[in-house]
C-alpha positions as CSV (number, residue, x, y, z in Angstrom):
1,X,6.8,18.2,16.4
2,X,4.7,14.9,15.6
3,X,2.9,14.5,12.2
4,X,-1.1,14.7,12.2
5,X,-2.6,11.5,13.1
6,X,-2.9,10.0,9.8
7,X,-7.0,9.3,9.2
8,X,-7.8,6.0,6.8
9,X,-11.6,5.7,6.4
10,X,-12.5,2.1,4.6
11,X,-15.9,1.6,2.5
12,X,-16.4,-2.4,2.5
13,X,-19.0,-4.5,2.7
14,X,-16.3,-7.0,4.7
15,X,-14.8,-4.5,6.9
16,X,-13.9,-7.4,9.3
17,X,-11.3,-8.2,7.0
18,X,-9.6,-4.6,7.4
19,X,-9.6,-4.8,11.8
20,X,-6.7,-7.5,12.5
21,X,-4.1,-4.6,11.2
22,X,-5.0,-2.6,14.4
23,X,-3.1,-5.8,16.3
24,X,-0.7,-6.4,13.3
25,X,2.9,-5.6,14.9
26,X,4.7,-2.6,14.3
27,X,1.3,-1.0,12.3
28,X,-0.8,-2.1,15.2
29,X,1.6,-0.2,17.5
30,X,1.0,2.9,15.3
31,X,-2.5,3.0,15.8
32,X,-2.3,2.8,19.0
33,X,0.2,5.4,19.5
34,X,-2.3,7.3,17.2
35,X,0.1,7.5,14.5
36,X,-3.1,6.3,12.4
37,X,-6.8,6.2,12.8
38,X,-9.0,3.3,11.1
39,X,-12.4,4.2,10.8
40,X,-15.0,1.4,8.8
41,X,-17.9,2.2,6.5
42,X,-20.2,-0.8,5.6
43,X,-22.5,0.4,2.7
44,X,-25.0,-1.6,3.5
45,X,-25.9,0.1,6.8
46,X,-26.9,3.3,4.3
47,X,-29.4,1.2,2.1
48,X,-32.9,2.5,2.7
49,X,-34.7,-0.7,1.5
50,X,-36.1,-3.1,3.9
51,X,-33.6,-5.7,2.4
52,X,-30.4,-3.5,3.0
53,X,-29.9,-4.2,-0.7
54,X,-26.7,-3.2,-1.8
55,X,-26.8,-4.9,-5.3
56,X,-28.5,-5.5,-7.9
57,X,-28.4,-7.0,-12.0
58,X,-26.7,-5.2,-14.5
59,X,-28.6,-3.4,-17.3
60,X,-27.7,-5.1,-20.5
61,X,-27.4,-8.5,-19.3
62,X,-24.2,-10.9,-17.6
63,X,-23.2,-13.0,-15.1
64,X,-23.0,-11.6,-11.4
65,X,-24.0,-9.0,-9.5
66,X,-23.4,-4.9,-9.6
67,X,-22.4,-2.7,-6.1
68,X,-25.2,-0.1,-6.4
69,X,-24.2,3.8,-6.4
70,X,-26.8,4.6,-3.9
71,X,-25.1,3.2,-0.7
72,X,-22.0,4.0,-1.4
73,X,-22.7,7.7,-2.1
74,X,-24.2,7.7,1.3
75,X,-21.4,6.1,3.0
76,X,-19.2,8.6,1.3
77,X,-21.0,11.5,2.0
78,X,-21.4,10.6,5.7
79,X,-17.4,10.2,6.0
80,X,-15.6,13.8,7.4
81,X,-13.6,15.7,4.6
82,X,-9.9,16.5,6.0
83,X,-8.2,19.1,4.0
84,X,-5.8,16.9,2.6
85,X,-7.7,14.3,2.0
86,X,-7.0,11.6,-1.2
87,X,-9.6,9.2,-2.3
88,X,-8.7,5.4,-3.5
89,X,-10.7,3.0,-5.6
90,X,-8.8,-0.7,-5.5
91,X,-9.5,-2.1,-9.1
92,X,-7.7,-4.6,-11.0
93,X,-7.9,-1.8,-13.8
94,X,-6.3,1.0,-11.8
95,X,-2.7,1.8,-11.8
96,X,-0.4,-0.6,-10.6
97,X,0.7,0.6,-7.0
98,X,4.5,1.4,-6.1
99,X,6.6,2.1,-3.8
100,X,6.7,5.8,-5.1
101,X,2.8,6.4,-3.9
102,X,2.6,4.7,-1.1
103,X,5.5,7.7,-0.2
104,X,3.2,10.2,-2.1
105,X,0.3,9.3,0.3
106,X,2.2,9.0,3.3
107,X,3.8,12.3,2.8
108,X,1.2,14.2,1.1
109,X,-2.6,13.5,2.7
110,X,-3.7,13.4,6.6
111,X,-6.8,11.9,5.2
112,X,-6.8,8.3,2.8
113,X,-10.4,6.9,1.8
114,X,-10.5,3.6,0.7
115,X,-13.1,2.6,-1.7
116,X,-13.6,-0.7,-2.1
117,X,-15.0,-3.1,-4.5
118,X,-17.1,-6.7,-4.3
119,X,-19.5,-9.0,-6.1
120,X,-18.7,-8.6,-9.9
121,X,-17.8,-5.0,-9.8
122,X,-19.6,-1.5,-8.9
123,X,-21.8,0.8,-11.0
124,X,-19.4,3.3,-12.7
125,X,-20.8,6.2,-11.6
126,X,-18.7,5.0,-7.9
127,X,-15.8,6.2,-10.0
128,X,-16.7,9.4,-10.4
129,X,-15.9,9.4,-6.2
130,X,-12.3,8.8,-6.8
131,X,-9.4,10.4,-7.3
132,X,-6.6,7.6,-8.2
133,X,-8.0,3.7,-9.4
134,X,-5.4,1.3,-7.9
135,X,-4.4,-2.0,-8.5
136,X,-1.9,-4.1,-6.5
137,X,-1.1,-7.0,-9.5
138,X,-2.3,-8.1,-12.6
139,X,-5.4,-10.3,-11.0
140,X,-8.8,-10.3,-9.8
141,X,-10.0,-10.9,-6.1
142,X,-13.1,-11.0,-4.3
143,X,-13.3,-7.4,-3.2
144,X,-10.7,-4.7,-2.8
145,X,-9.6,-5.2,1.1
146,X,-7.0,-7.1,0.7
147,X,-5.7,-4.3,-1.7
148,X,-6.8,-1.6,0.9
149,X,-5.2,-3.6,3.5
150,X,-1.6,-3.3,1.4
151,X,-1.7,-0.2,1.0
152,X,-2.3,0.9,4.7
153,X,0.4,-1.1,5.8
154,X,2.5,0.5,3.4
155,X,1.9,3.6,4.1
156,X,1.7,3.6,7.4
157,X,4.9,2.5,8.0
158,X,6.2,5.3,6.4
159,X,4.8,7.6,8.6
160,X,6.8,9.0,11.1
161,X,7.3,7.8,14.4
162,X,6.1,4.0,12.9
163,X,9.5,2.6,12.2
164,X,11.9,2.9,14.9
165,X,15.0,3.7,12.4
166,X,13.7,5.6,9.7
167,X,16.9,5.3,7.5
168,X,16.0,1.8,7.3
169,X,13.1,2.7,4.4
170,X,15.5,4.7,2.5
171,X,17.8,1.4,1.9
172,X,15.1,-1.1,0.9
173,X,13.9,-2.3,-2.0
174,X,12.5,0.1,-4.2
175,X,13.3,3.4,-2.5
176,X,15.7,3.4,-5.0
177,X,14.9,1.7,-8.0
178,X,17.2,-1.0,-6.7
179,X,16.3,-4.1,-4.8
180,X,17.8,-4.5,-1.3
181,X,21.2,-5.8,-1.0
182,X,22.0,-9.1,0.9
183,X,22.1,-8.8,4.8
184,X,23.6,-11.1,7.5
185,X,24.1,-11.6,11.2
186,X,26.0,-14.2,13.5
187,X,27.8,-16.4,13.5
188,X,30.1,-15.6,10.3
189,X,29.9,-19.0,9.3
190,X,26.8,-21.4,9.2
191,X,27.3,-24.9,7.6
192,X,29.3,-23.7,5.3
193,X,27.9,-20.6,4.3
194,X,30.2,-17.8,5.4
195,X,29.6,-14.2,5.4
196,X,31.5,-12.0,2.9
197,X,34.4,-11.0,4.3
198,X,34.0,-7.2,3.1
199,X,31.1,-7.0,5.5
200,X,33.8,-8.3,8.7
201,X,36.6,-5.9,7.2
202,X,35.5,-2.7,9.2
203,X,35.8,-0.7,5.7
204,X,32.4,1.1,5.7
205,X,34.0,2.4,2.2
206,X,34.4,-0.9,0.5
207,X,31.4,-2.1,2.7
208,X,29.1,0.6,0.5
209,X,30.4,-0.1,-2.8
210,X,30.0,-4.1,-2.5
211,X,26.5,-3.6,-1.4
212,X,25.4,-1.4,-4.0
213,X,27.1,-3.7,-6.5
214,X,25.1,-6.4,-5.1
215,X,21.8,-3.9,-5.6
216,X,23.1,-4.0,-9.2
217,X,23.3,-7.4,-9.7
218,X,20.0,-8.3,-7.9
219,X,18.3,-6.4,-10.1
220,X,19.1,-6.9,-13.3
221,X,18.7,-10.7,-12.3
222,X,15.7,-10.6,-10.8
223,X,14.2,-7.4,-12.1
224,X,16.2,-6.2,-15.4
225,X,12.7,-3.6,-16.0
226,X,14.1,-2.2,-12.9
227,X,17.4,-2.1,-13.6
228,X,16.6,-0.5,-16.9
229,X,15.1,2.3,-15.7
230,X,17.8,2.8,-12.8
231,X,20.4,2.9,-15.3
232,X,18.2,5.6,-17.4
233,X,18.2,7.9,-14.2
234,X,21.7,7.7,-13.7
235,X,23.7,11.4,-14.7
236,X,25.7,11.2,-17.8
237,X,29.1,9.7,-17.2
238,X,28.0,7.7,-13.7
């Protein structure tokens, strides 16, 4: 039995920037199999003034310029409630986003609404419209597409039917804690650079236990906060 079509409704002022994942290879393929739905909001098509003014000064004083509530409200309001439907605001002051939510949102909601930011920031009464603030990285862009855009790839891919071998997402990076042990492919040697003969040996035993030793040492190389907290999940005696 397939999974409900997937619904992702964007509010943007740029929602250009959201259309080139509907050609964007394996995700692209998902919407088209209907996998996913992208549906686009522009907030300024809901302003009533003869300027479609979308924003304005901020009370108080500062550099820059402040999304109203007004159209955005509307564009919210216009957008079909799903029962299981989870609402997103990308801010750099939202939680950082990990692999463990874009599984929650894959697996949990039929419905993701993307709320998204531009100019210096949004009147925070838009917050009020959200349930999770989320952040991709410790930095500031020009509005929060790019960020929406992240996140729909991530999660999409993670819905069934999208990647061709699911077992494939439960061995990389971050499924586990662990970063993704080395791969390799002919030839078995490449100037100079041979592949390790464990992987040529035929023993999917040994095979398993060199990569996840390799998912050991990758990470506490390259990510020793990770490592950290896989070694605090291990069971007592692992």
């Amino acid at each position: 039995m397939q999974a409900p079509t997937l619904r992702l409704d964007v509010v943007s002022l740029a929602p250009e920037a959201l259309t080139p994942l509907l050609e964007l290879g394996v995700i692209g393929r998902a919407f088209k199999a209907g996998i996913a739905e992208l549906h686009l909001h522009n907030p300024r098509d809901y302003a009533t003034d003869r300027y479609r003014k979308v924003d304005d000064e901020p009370y108080g004083g500062g550099a820059g310029m402040v999304l109203k509530p007004e159209p955005v409200f509307a564009a919210m309001e216009a957008i079909p409630v799903l029962p299981r439907r989870r609402v997103l605001l990308m801010s750099p002051q939202g939680q950082p986003l990990g692999q463990a939510d874009l599984r929650r949102w894959a697996q949990d909601n039929d419905q993701l609404v993307f709320l998204c930011g531009h100019y210096e920031g949004f009147d925070e009464r838009i917050r009020t419209l959200a349930d999770e603030e989320v952040s991709i990285g410790d930095f500031v862009l020009t509005g929060g597409e790019l960020p929406a855009a992240v996140i729909i790839n991530g999660v999409v891919r993670l819905r069934p039917g999208t990647v061709g071998t699911e077992a494939c997402l439960e061995e990389e990076s971050h499924s586990s804690l662990l970063l993704e042990h080395p791969h390799y492919t002919r030839p078995a040697e490449f100037r100079g650079m041979a592949v390790p003969e464990v992987l040529r040996s035929g023993d999917h035993g040994a095979i398993a236990r060199w990569r996840l030793q390799q998912q050991q040492q990758r990470t506490q190389a390259r990510r020793p906060d990770l490592y950290a907290r896989w070694q605090a999940a291990q069971p007592p005696g692992s």
